[in-house]
C-alpha positions in Angstrom: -41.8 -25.0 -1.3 -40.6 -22.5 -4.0 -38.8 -23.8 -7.2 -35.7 -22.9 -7.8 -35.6 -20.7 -11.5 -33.7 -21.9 -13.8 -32.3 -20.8 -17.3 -35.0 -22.6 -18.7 -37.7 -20.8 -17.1 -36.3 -17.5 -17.7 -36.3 -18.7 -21.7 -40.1 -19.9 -21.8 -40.7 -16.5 -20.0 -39.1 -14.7 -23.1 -39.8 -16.9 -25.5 -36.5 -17.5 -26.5 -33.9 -20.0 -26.4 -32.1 -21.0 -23.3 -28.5 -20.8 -25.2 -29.5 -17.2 -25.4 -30.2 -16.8 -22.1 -27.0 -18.0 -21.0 -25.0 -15.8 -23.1 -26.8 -13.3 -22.2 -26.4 -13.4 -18.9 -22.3 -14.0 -19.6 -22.3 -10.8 -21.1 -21.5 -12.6 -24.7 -20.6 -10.0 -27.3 -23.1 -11.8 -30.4 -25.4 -11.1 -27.7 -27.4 -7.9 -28.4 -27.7 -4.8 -25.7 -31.4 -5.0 -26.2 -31.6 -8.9 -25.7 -29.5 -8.6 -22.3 -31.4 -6.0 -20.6 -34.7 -8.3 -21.3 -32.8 -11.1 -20.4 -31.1 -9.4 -17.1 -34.7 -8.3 -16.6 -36.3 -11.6 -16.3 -33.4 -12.4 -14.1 -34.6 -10.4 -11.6 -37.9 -10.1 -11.4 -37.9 -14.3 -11.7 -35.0 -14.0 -8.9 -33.5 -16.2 -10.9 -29.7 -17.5 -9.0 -27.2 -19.3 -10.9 -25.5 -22.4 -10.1 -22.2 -21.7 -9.2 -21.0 -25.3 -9.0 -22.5 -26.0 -12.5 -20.9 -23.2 -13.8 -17.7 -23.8 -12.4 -17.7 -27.9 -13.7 -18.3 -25.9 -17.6 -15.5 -23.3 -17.3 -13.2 -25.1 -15.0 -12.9 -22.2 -12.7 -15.0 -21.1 -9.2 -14.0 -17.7 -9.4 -13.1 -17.9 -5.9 -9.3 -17.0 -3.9 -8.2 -18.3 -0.8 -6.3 -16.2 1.2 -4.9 -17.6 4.2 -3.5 -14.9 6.7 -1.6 -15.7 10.2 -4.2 -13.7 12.6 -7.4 -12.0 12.3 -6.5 -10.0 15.6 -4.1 -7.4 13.6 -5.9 -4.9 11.6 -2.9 -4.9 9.4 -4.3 -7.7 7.9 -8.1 -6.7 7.8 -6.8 -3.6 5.8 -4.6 -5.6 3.2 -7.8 -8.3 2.8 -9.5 -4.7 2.5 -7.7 -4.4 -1.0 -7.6 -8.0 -2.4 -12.0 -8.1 -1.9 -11.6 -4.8 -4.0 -10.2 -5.5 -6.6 -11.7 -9.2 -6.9 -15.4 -8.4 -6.5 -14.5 -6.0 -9.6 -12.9 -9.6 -11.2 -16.5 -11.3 -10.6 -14.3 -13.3 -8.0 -15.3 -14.2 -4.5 -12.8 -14.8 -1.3 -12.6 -17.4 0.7 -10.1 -16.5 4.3 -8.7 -19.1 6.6 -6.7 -18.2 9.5 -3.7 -20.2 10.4 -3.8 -18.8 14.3 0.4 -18.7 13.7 -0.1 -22.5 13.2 1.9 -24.4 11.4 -0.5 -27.1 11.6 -4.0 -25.1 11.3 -1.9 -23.4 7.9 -1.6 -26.5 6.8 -5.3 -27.1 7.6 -5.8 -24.2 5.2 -4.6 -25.0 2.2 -6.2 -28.2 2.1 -9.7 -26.6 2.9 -8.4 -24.2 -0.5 -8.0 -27.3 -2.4 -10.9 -29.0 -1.7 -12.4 -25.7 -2.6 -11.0 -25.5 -5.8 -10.0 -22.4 -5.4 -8.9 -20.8 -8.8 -5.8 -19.4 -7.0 -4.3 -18.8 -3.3 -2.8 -16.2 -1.6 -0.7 -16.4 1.6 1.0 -14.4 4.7 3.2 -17.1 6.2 2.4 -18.3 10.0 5.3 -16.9 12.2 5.6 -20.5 14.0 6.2 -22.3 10.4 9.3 -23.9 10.0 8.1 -26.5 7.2 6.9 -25.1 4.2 6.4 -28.2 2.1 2.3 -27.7 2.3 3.1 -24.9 -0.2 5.3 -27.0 -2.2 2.5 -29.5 -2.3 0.3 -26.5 -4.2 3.1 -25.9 -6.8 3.2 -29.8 -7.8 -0.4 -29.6 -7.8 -0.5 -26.2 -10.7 -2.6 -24.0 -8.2 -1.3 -20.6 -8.7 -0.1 -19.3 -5.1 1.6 -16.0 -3.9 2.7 -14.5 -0.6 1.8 -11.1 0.5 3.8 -9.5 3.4 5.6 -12.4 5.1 7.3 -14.4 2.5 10.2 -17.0 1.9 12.3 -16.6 -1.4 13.9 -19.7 -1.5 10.6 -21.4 -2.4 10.7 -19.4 -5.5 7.2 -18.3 -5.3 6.1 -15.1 -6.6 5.2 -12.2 -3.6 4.2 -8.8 -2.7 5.6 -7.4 0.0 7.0 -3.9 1.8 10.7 -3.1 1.1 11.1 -3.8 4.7 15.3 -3.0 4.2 14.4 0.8 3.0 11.7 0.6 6.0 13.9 -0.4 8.8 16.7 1.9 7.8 13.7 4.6 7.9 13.0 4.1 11.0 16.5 3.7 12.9 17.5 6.9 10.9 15.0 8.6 12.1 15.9 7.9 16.2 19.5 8.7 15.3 18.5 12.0 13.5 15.9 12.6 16.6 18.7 12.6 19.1 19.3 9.0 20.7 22.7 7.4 21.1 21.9 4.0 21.7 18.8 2.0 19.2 18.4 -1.2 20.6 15.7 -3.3 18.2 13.4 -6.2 19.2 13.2 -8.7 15.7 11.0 -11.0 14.7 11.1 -15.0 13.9 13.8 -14.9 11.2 12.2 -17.8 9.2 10.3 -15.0 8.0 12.2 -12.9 5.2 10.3 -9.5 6.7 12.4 -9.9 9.9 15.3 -10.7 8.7 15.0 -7.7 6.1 14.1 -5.6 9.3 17.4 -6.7 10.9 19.3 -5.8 8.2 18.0 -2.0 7.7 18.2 -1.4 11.3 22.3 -2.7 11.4 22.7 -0.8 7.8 21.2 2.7 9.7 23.9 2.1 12.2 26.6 1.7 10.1 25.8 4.5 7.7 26.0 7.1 11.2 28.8 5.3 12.2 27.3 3.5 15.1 28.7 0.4 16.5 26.3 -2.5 16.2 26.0 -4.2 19.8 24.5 -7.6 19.6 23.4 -6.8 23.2 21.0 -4.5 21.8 18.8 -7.4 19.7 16.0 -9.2 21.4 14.4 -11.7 19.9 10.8 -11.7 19.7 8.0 -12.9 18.3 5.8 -10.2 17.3 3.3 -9.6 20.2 2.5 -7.2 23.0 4.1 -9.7 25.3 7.5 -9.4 23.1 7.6 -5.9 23.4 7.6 -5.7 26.9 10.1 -8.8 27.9 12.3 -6.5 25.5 11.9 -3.8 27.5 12.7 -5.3 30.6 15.8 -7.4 28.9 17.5 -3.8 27.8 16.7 -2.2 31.1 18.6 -4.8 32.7 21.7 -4.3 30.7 25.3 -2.6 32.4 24.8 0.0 28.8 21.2 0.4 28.9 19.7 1.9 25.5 17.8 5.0 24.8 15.6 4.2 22.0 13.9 0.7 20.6 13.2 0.3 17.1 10.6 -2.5 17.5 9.4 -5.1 14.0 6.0 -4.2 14.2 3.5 -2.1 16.0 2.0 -4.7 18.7 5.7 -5.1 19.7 6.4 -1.9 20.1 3.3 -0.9 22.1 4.2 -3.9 24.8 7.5 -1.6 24.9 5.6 1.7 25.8 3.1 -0.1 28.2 6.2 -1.3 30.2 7.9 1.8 29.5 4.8 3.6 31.4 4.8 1.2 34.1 8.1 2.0 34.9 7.7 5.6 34.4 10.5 6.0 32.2 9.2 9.5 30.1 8.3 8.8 26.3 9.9 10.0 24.1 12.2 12.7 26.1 13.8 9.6 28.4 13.2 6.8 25.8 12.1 6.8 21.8 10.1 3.9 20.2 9.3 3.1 16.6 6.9 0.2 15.2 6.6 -0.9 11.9 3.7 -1.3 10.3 1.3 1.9 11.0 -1.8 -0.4 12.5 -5.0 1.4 13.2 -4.5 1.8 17.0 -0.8 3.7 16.9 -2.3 6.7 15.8 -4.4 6.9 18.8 -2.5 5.8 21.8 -1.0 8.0 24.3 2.1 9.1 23.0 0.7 8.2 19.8 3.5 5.9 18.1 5.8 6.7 15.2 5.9 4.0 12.8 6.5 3.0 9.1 3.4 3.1 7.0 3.5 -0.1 4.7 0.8 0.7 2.8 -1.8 -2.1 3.6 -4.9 -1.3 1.3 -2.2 -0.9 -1.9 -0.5 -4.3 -1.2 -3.7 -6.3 -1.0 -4.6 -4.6 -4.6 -1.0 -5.7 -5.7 -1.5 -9.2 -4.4 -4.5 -10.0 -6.2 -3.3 -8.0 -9.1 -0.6 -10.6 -9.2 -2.7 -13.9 -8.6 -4.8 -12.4 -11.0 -2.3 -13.0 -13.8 -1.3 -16.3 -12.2 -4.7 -17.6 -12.9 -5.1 -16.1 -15.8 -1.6 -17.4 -17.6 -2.1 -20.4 -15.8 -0.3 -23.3 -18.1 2.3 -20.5 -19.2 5.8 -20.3 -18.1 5.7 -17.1 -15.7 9.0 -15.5 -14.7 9.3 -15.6 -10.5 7.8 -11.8 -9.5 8.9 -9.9 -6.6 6.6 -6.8 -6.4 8.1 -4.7 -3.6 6.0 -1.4 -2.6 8.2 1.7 -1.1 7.2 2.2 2.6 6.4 5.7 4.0 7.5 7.2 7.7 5.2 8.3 10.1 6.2 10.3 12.7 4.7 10.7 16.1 5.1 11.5 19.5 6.6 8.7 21.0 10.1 9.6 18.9 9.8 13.1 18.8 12.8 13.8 21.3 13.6 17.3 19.7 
């Protein structure tokens, strides 16, 4: 059975003394450039590994994030942990990703694998089914820096990233007024979640600005799926004033709305306009493809560890609360191109 190499064995190799070694292989700037390459050199050719835990116990850190996200099914999501691996491989940090399955209770399950991890620092996108958010209270009490990307709650006074889902939504219900339709009807999200409620908001503010009565007719709730989409579809279809347009909260939404759309043969977008939110992967490459707000997925996962990044690192410090909000971009496609 091979032994595992240790510091010691790289030092007796070299002929030096295993203090040197270790700072050596730290990068330690009383270090010389000559004495690490040997050192580095040994390293390898010993295939030496280090000991992670043993490290950790010294410095008090694991150099590892836990980022908990609500699905693994959106690509939106994939993308933004895209961006936090980045950046932390760069850091010398490792990530550790637990799905909540829109859980409440496997979320939950989450954060307690993270802390039993020791994970230096966490980052969340909130379940769309969680209603009790004192698990993330719990992490505060306990001084584990945490963050929200995306899907957030501001009265827990935790610091987030997220889209300026306000500028977004009035975006995108500008954009079907300006494209020709009379009558927006929107399909929202769970309005636990600040994003939806945010979403609401631009959408009504669009209205208003074009002078637009708002029609509480014209709301569905939803709860961000496929499934949504099209029980929207079939709700405003059944109205006296039926709509001509749906601005939908995300993109899985709002391709339920054009599958049911299709089924009913009801022309896209010359007979009815749809907009998502979110720009997934697929929406570019449907038939009609589907015009959407871009909000920048690879960027906010940067931003996100960029910010738990600092947590960690000023951990002990008093931090002001942060709210790092990136500007959305529209994307338009076929399936709102009336004119």
């Amino acid at each position: 059975m091979k032994t595992k190499i240790t510091i010691n064995d790289i030092a007796k190799e070299l002929g030096i003394a295993p203090a040197t070694v270790s700072r050596a292989l730290s990068n330690h700037p009383e270090i010389s450039a000559s004495t690490k390459k040997k050192v580095k050199a040994a390293a390898e050719r010993l295939d030496y590994r280090p000991n992670k835990i043993a490290s950790s116990l010294r410095s008090g850190k694991t150099k590892i994030i836990g980022v908990l996200i609500p699905t693994a099914e959106h690509l939106f999501f994939g993308s933004v942990i895209h961006g936090i691996s980045n950046l932390a491989s760069q850091h010398g940090y490792d990530v550790l990703i637990y799905q909540s399955n829109e859980n409440e209770e496997f979320e939950k399950k989450g954060i307690d694998t993270f802390i039993g991890a020791r994970v230096d620092g966490i980052l969340v996108s909130i379940s769309k089914n969680t209603t009790d958010f004192s698990h993330f209270e719990s992490v505060k009490k306990k001084n584990i820096p945490i963050a929200f990307f995306d899907r957030t709650n501001d009265d827990l006074e935790i610091s987030s990233v997220c889209t300026d889902d306000y500028m977004g939504a009035f975006m995108a219900t500008e954009s079907l007024i300006k494209s020709g339709y009379q009558r927006i009807a929107h399909i929202s999200g769970p309005q636990q979640i600040k994003a939806f409620t945010e979403r609401i908001r631009g959408y009504k503010a669009a209205l208003n600005e074009y002078n637009i009565n708002f029609d509480q007719n014209l709301i569905y709730s939803g709860d961000i799926s496929i499934e949504a989409g099209r029980k929207g579809v079939q709700y405003f279809l059944e109205l006296e004033k039926k709509p001509d347009a749906v601005f939908a909260t995300e993109d899985f939404t709002a391709l339920g709305a054009l599958k049911e759309l299709k089924e009913r043969e009801i022309n896209v977008p010359n007979q009815f306009g749809v907009m998502g939110f979110c720009n997934d992967l697929f929406s570019e490459h449907i038939t009609p493809s589907l015009s959407t707000v871009d909000q920048k997925t690879v960027q906010m996962g940067e931003e996100a560890f960029n910010l738990i990044y600092e947590l960690i690192s000023k951990k002990g410090e008093k931090i002001n609360l942060q709210r790092r909000i990136l500007t959305p971009a529209l994307i338009l496609r076929q399936s709102s191109n009336k004119n």
